[in-house]
MDAnalysis code that builds the backbone (N, CA, C; Angstrom):
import MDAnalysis as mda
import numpy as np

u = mda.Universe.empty(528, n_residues=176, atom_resindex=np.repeat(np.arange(176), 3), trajectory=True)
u.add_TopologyAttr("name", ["N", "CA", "C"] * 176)
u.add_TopologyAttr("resid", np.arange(1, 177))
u.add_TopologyAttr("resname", ["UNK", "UNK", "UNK", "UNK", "UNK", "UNK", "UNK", "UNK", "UNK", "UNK", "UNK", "UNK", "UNK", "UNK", "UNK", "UNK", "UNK", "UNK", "UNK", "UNK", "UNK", "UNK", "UNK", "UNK", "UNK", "UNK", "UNK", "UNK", "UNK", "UNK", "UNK", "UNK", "UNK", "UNK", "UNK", "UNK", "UNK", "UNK", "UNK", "UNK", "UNK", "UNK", "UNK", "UNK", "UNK", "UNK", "UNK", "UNK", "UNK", "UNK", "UNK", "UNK", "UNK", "UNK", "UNK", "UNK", "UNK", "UNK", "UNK", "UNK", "UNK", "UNK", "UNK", "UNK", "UNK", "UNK", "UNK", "UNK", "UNK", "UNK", "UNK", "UNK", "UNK", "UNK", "UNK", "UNK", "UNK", "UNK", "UNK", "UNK", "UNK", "UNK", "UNK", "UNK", "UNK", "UNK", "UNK", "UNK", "UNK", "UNK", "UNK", "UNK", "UNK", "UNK", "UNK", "UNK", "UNK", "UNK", "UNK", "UNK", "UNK", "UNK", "UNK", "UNK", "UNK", "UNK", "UNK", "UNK", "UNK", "UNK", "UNK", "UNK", "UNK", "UNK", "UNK", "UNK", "UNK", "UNK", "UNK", "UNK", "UNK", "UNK", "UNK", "UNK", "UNK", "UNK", "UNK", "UNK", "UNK", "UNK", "UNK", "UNK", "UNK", "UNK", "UNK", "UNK", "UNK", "UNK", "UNK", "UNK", "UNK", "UNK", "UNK", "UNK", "UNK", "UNK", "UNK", "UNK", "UNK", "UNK", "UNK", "UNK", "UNK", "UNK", "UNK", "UNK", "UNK", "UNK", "UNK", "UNK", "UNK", "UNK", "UNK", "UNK", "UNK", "UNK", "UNK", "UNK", "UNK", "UNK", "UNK", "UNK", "UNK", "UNK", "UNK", "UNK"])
u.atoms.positions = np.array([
    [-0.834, 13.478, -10.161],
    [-0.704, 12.113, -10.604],
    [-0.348, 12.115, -12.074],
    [0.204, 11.172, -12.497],
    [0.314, 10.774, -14.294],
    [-0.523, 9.616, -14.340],
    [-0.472, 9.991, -15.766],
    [-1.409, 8.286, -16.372],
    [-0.316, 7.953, -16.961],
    [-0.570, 6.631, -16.852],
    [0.556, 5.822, -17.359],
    [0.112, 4.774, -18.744],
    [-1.154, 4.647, -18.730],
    [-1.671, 3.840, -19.605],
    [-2.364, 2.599, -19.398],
    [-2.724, 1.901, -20.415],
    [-3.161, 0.421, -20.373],
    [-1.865, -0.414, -19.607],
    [-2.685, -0.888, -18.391],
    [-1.258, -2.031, -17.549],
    [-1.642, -3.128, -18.359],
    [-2.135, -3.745, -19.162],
    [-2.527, -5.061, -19.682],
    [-1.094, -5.222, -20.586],
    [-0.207, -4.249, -21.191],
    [0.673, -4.436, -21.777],
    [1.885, -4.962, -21.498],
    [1.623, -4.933, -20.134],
    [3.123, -5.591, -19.133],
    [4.047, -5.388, -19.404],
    [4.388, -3.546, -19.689],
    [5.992, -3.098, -19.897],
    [5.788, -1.851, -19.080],
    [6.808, -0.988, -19.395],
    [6.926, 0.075, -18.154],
    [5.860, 1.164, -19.117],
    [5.283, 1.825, -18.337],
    [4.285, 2.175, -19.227],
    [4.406, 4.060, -19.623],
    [5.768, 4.783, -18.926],
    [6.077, 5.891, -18.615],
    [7.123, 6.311, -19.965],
    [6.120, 6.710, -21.243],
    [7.193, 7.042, -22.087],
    [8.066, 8.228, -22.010],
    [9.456, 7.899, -22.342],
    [10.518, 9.121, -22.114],
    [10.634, 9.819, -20.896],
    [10.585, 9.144, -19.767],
    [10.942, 10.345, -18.349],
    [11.983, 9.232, -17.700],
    [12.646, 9.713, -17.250],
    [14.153, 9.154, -16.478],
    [13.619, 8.480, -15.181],
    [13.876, 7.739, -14.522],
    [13.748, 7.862, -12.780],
    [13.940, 8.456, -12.079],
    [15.138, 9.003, -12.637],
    [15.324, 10.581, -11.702],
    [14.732, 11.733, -11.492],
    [13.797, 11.706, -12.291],
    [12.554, 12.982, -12.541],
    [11.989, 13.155, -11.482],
    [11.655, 13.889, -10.532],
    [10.960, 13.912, -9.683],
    [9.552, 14.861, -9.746],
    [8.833, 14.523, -9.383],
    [7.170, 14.652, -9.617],
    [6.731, 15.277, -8.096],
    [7.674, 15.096, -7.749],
    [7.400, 15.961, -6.072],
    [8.201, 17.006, -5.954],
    [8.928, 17.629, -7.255],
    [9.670, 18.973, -6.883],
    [10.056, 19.221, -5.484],
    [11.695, 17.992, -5.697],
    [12.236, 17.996, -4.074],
    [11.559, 17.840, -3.223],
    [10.235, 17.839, -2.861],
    [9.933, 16.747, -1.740],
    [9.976, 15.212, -1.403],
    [10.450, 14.971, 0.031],
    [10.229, 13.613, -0.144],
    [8.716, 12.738, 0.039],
    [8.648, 12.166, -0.898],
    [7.334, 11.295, -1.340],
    [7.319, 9.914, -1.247],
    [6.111, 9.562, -0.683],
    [5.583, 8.511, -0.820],
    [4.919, 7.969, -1.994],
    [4.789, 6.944, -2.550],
    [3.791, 6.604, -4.330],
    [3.035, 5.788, -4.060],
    [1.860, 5.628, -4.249],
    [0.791, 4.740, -4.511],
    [0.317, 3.992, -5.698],
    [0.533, 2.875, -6.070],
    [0.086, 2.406, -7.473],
    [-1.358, 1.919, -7.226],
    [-2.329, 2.528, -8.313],
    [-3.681, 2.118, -8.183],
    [-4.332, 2.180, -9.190],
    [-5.568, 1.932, -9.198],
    [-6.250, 1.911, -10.785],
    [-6.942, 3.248, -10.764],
    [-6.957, 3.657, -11.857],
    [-7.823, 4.727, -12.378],
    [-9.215, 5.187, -11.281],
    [-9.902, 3.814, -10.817],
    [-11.485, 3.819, -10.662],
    [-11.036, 4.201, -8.889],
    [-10.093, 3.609, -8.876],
    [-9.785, 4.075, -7.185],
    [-8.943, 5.301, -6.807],
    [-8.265, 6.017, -8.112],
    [-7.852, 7.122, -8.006],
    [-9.209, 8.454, -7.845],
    [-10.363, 8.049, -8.674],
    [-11.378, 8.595, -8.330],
    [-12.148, 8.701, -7.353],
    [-12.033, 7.495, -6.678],
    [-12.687, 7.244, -4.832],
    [-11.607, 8.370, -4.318],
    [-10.070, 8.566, -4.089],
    [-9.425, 8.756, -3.197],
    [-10.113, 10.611, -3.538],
    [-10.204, 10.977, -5.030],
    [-9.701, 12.358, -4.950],
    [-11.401, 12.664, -4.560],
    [-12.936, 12.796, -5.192],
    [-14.299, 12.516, -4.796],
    [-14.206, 12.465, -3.376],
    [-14.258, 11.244, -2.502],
    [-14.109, 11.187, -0.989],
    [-13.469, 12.276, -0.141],
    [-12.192, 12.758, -0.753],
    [-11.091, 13.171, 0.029],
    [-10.001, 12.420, 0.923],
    [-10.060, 11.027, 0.506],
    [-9.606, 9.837, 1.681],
    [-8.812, 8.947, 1.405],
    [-7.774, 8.648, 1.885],
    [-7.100, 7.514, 1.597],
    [-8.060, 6.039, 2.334],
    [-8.639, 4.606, 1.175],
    [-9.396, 4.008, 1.620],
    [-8.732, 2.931, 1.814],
    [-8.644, 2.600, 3.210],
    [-7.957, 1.358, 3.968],
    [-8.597, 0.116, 3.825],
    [-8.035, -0.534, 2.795],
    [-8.708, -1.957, 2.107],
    [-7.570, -3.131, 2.810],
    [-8.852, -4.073, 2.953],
    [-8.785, -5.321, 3.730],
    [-7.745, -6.277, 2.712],
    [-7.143, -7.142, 3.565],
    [-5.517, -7.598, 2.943],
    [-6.243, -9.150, 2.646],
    [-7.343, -9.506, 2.678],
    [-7.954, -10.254, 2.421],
    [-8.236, -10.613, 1.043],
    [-7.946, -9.474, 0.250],
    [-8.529, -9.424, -0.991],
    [-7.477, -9.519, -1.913],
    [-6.045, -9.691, -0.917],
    [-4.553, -9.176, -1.580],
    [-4.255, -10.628, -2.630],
    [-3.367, -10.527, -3.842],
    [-2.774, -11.686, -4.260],
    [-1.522, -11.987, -3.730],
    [-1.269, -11.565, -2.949],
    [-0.150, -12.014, -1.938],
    [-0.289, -12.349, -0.050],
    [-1.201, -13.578, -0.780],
    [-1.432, -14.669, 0.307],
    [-0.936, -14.768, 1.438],
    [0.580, -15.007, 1.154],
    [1.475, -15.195, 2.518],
    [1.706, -13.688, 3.489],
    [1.430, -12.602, 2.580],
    [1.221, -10.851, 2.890],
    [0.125, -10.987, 3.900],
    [-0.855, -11.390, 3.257],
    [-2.385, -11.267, 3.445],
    [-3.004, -11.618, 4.753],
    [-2.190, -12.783, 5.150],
    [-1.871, -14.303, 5.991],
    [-1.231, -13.156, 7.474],
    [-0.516, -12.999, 6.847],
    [0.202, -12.129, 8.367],
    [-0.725, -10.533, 8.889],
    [-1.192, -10.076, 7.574],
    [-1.520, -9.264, 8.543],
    [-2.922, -9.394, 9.288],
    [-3.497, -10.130, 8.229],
    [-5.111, -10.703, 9.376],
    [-4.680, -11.188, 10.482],
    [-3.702, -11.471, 11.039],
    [-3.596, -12.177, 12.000],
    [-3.211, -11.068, 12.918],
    [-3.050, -9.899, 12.914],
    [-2.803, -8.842, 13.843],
    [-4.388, -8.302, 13.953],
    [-5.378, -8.372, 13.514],
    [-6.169, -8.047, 14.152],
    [-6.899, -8.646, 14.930],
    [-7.488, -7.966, 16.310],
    [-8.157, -8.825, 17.406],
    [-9.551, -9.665, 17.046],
    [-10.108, -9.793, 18.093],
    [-11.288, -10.202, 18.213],
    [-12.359, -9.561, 17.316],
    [-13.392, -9.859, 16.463],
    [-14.255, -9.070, 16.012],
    [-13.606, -7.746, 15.783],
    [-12.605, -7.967, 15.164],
    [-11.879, -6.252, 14.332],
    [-11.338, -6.669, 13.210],
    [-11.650, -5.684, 12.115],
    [-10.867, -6.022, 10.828],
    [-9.896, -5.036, 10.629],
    [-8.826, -5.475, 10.022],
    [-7.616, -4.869, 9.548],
    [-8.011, -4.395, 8.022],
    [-7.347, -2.892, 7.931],
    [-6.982, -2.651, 6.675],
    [-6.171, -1.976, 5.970],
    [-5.582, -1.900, 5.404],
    [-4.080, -0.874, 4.834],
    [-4.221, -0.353, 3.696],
    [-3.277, 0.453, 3.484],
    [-3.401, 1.536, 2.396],
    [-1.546, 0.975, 2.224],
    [-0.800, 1.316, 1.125],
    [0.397, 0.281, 1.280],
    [0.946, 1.417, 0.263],
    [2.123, 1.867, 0.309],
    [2.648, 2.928, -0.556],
    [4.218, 2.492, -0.714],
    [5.170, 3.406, -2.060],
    [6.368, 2.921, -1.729],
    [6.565, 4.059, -1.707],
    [8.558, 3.976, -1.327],
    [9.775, 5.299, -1.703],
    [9.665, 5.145, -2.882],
    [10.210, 4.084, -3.520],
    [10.699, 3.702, -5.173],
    [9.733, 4.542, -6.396],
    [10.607, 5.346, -7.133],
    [9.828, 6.251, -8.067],
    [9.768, 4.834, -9.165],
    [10.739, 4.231, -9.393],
    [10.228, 3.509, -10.115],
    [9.256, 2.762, -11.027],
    [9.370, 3.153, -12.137],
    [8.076, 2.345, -12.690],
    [8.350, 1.342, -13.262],
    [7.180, 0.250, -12.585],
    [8.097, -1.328, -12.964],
    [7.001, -1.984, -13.313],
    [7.031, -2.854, -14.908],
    [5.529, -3.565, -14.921],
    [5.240, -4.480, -13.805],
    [5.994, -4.913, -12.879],
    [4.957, -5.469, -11.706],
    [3.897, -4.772, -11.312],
    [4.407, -3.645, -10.974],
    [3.531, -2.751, -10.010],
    [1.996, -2.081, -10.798],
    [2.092, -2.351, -12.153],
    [1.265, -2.092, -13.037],
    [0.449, -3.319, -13.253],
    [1.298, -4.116, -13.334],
    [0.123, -5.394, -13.370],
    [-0.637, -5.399, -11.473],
    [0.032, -5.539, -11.067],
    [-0.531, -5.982, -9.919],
    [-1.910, -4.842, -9.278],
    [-1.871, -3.236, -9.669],
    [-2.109, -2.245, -9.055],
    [-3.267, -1.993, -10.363],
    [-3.110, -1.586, -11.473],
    [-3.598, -1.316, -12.984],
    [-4.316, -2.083, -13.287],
    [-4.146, -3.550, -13.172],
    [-5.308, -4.657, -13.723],
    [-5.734, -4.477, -14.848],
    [-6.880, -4.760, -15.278],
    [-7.744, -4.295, -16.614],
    [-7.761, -2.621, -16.909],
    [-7.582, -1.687, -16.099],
    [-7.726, -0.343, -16.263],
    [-7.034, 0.660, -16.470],
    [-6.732, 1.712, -16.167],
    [-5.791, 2.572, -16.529],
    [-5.176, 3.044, -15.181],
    [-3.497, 2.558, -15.346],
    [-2.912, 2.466, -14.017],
    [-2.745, 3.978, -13.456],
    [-2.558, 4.311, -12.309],
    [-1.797, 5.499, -11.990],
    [-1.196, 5.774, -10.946],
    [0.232, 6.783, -10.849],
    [0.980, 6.403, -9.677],
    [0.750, 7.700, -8.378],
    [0.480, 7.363, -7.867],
    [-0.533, 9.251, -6.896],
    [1.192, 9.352, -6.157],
    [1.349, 10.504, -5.927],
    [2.799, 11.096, -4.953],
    [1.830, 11.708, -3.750],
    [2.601, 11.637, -2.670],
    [1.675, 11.677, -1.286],
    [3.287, 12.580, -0.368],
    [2.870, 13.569, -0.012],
    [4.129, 14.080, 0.890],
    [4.468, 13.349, 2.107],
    [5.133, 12.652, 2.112],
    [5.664, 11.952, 3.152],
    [5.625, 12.104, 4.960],
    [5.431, 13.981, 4.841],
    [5.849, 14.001, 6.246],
    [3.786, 13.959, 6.706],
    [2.954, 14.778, 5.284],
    [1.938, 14.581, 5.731],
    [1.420, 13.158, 5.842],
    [1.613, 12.232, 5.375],
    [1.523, 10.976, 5.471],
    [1.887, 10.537, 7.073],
    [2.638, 10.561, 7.251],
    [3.466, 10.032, 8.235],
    [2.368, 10.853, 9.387],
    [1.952, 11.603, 9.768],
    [1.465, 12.014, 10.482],
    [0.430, 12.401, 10.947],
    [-0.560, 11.358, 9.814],
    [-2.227, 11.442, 9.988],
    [-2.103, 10.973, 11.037],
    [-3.859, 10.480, 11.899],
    [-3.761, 10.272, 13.053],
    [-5.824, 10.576, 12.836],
    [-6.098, 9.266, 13.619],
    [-7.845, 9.080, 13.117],
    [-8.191, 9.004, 14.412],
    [-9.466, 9.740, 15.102],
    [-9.718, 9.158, 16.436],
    [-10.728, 8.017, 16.516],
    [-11.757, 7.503, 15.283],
    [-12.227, 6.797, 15.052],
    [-11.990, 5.230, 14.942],
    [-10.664, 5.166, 14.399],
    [-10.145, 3.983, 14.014],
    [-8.449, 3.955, 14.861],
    [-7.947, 2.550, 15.024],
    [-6.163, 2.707, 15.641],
    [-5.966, 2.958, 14.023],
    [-4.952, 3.435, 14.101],
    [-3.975, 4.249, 12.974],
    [-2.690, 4.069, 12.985],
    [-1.505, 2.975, 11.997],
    [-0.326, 3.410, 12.632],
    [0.099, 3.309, 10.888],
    [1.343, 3.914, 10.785],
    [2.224, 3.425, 9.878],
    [3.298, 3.346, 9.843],
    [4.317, 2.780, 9.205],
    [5.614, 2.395, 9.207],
    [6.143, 1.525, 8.074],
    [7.130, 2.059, 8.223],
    [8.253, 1.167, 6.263],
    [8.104, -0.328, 7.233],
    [8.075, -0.967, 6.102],
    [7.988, -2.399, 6.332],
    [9.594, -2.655, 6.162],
    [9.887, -3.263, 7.138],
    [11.312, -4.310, 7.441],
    [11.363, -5.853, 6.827],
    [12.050, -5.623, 6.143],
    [12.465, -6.536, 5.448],
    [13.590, -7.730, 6.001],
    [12.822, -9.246, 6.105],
    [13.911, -10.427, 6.918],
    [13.496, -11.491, 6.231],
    [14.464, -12.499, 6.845],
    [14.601, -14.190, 6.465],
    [13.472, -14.644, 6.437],
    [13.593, -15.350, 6.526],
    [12.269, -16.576, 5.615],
    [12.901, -17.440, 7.794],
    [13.640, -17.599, 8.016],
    [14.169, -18.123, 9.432],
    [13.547, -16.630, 10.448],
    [13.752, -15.417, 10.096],
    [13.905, -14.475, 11.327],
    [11.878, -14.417, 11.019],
    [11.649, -14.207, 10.096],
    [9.683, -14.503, 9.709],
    [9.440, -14.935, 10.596],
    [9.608, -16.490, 10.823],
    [9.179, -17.616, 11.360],
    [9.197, -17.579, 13.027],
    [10.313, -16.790, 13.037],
    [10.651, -16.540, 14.678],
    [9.835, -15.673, 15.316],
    [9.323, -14.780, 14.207],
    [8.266, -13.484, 14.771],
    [6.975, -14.373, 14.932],
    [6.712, -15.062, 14.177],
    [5.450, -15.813, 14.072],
    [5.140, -16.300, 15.290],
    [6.005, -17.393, 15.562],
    [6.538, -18.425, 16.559],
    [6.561, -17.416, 18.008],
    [7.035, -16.137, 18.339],
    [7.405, -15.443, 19.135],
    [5.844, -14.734, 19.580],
    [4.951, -14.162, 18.357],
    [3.361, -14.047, 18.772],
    [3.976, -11.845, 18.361],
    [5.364, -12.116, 17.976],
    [5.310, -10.701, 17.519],
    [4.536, -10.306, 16.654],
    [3.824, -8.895, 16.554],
    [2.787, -8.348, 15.679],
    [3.892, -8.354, 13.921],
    [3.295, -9.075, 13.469],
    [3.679, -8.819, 11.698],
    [3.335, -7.934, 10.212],
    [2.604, -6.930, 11.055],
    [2.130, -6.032, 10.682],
    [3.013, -4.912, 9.823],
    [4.341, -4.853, 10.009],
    [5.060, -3.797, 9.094],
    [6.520, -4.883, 8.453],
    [6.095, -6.725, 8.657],
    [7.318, -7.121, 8.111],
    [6.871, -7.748, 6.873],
    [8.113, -8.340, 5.927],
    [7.991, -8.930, 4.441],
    [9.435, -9.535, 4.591],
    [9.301, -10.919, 3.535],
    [10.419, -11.213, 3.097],
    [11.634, -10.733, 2.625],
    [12.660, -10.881, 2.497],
    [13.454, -10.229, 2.555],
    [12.960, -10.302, 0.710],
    [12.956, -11.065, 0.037],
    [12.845, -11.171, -1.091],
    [12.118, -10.000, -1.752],
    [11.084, -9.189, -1.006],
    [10.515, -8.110, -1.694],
    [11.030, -6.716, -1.037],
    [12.310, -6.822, -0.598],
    [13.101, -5.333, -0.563],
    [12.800, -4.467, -1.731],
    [12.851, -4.553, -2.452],
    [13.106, -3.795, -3.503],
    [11.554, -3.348, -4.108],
    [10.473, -3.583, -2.983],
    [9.536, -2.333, -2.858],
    [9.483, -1.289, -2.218],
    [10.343, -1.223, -1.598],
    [10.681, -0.138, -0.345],
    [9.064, 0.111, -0.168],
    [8.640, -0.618, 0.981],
    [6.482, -0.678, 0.975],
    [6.976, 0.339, 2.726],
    [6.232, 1.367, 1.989],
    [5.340, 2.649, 3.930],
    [4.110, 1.571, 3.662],
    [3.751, 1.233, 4.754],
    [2.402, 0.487, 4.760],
    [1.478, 1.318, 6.029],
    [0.304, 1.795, 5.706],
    [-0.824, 2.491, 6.890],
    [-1.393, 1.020, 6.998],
    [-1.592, 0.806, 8.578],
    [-2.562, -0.240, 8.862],
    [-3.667, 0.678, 9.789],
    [-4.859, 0.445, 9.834],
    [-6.064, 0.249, 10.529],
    [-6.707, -0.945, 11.375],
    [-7.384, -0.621, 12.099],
    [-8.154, -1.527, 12.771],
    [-9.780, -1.266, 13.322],
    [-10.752, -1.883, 12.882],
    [-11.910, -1.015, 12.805],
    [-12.554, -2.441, 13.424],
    [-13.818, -2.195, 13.948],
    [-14.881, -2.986, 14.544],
    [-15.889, -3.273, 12.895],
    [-15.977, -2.121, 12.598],
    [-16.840, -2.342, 10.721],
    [-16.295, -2.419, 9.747],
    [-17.172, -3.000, 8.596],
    [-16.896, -2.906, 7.300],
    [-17.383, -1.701, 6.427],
    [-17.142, -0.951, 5.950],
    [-17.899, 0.039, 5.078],
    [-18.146, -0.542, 4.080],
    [-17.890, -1.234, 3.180],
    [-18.613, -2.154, 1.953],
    [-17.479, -3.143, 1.532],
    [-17.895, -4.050, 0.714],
    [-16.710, -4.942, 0.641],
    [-15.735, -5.168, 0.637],
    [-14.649, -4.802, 0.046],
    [-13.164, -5.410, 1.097],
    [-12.882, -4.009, 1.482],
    [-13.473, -2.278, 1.512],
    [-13.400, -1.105, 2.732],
    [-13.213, -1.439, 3.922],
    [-12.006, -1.083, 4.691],
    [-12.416, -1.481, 6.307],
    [-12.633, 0.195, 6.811],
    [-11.665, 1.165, 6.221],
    [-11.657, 2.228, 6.493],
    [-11.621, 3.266, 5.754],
    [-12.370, 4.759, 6.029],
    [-11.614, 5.486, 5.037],
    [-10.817, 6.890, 5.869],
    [-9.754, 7.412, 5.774],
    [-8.600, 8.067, 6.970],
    [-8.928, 9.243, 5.337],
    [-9.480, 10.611, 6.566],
    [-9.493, 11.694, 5.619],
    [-8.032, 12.424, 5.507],
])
């Protein structure tokens, strides 16, 4: 991982490295933006921790995917991009008050966890209309890996879960 710094500054926070740099020495990678205090849960635990979309500032995000889980089950995701990019959104939104950081995750191991405890799936989120949304909605299709077309340019791998418990407040899961 790198530190990137105080996100409270709301600029790119990665002095002097290109985008093109790669931090995965030719592998292809997945990135996680998170705060400092949860970079310490993931590496301590050993776990990527599948937090409830309940807690998300992106409402209309938040909105769709509670609604894929059943009866007495909570949903929770772990949400990663392609994009090496470092962009003060992703610092404000991920960094908050603390010290942001961006974790690289090998893609193929990603892609191929698998929990017998909890359902487990993941997949790049597809990106559509604000009209083709509405049709999935309307249709009772699961909305679980879609977004506006408007936020392409997160290129989001999203892990969803589905668990009967909570492990502590917005925890639904933790996938070793």
């Amino acid at each position: 991982f790198r530190k990137y710094g105080n996100s409270r500054k709301g600029k790119d926070m990665e002095k002097g490295k290109d985008d093109k740099e790669d931090v995965d020495n030719g592998q292809a990678c997945l990135y996680h933006y998170t705060s400092f205090r949860w970079l310490l849960y993931i590496l301590q635990k050993k776990c990527l921790p599948m937090k409830s979309p309940e807690y998300w500032d992106d409402k209309n995000d938040s909105a769709l995917l509670l609604k894929t889980a059943g009866d007495d089950e909570k949903v929770g995701a772990f949400c990663m991009t392609r994009s090496k990019k470092n962009t003060s959104f992703r610092w404000f939104m991920f960094g908050r008050d603390d010290i942001g950081v961006r974790i690289a995750f090998d893609q193929k191991k990603i892609k191929s966890l698998k929990n017998q405890r909890i359902h487990l799936s993941g997949n790049e989120i597809k990106y559509i209309t604000k009209k083709e949304l509405r049709e999935t909605i309307k249709n009772k299709n699961n909305p679980a890996f879609i977004k506006r077309f408007a936020y392409a340019d997160e290129m989001e791998y999203r892990m969803v879960c589905y668990s009967k418990n909570i492990i502590k407040d917005n925890l639904v899961a933790e996938v070793p």
